[in-house]
N, C-alpha and C positions, 0 to 999 in steps of 0.2 A: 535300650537293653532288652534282654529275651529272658523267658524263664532262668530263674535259679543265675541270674547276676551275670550271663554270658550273654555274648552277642550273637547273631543268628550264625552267621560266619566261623566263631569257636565253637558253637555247637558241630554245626557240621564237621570241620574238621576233625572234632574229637566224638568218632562215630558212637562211641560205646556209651556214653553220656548222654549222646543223641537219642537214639535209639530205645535207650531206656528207660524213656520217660512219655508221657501221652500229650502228645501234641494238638494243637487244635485252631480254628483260625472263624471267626463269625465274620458273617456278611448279612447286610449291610456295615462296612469298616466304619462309617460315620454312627452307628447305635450302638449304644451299650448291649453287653450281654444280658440278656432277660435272665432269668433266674430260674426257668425251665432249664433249660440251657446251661447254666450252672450247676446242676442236679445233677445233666446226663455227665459234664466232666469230671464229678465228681463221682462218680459210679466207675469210669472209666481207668480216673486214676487209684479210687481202692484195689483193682485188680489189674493193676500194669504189669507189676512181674507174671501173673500169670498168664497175660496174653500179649506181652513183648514180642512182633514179629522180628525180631535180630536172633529172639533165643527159642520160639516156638513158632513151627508151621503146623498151624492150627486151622481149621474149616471155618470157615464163617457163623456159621452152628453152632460149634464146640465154643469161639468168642464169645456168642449171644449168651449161651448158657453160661456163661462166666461172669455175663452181667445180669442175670437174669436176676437175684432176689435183689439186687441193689433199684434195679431199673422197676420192677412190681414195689420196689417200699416210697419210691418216688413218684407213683401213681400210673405206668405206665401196665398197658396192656400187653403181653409178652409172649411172641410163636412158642410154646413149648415140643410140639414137634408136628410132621409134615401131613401129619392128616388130618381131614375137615375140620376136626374137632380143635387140631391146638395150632391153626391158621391166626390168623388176626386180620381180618376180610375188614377193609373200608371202602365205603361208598364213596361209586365214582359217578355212578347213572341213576335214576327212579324212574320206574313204567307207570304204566295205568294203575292207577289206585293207591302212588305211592308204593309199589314194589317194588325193592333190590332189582335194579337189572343187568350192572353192570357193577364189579366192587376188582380191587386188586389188593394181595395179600403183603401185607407188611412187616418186617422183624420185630418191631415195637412200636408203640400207640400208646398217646396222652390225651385222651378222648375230649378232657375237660377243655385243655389248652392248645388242641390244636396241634401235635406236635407227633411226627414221623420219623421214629430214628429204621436206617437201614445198615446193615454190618454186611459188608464186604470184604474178601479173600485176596483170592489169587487173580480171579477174572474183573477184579474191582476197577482197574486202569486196561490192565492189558483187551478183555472185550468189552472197553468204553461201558460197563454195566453204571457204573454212578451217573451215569449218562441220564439210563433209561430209569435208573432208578428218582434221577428227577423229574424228567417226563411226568411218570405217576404219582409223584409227590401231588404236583403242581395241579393233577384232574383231579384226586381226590378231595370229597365235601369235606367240609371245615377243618383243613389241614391249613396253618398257617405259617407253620415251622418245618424247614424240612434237615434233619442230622445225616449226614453220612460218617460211617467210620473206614476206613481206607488202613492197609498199613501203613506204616510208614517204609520200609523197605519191604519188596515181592522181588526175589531173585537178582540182588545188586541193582535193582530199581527202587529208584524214590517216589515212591507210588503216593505219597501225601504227599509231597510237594508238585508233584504234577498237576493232584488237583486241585490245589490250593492257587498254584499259576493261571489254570486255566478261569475257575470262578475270579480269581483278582484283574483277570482278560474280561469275563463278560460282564462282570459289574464298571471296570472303567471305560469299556466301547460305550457305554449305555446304549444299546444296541435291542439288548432282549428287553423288555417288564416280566417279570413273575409274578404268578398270583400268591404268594410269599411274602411275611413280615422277615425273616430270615433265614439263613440258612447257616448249619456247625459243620463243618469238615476236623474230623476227629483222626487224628494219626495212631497208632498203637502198634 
């Protein structure tokens, strides 16, 4: 059975239902959800109606900010907006002397536990950005978790199950390694 006593199959069909609710999928499928990880779906689903892609086309941004005091009271570190100052830069490189040399900016940071959520829109599937967005996961220093939030539908596309297919692809090829304890693909 699937969330809320339906099966994955009556959800989809009965879109409205689907749609309406915050979806989510962890990998490794053989570990339990950490409780990190429980936290961010749990931020997620406090403000599902307000950032349901079936009934808001909303920026990536405008999402974040939606999860913002939920995600700061669960310990994360959170872009408040796009200048140096309300960035959220983690280290990917150290130079001589132990200097920052190379860092890449993130939607939110759990410094303590390792844990990178990134919120994605419209270019979430369609320019393959969850892509790169795990690329960066994966260099950044002591990130061992990495969240994507994906819609669930972008323009009659089912943009979370896409990527939810392709991670349930490169976790059963065992193909790639990640430098990664898990990873949340979050639907909203």
């Amino acid at each position: 059975m699937w969330r809320f006593g339906k099966s994955y199959n009556q959800c989809w069909a009965d879109k409205e239902h689907y749609f309406l609710m915050i979806n989510w999928q962890y990998y490794p499928k053989s570990d339990a959800v950490p409780l990190i990880a429980s936290k961010v779906i749990s931020v997620f689903d406090a403000v599902s109606a307000e950032i349901d892609s079936t009934n808001h086309n909303l920026t990536s941004n405008s999402v974040l900010a939606a999860l913002g005091v939920g995600l700061t009271d669960a310990g994360f570190t959170v872009e408040f907006d796009k200048t140096a100052e309300g960035k959220v830069k983690v280290p990917v490189l150290f130079g001589r002397n132990g200097r920052l040399e190379k860092s890449f900016d993130a939607d939110a940071l759990h410094r303590d536990l390792g844990f990178v959520l990134e919120v994605e829109a419209g270019r979430g599937v369609v320019n393959n950005q969850f892509l790169k967005d795990l690329f960066q996961a994966c260099m950044m220093h002591e990130v061992f978790y990495f969240g994507i939030a994906i819609r669930n539908i972008y323009i009659k596309s089912p943009d979370f199950e896409k990527v939810v297919r392709f991670f349930d692809t490169m976790y059963a090829s065992n193909r790639l390694r990640l430098p990664l304890k898990g990873i949340l693909v979050i639907g909203y």
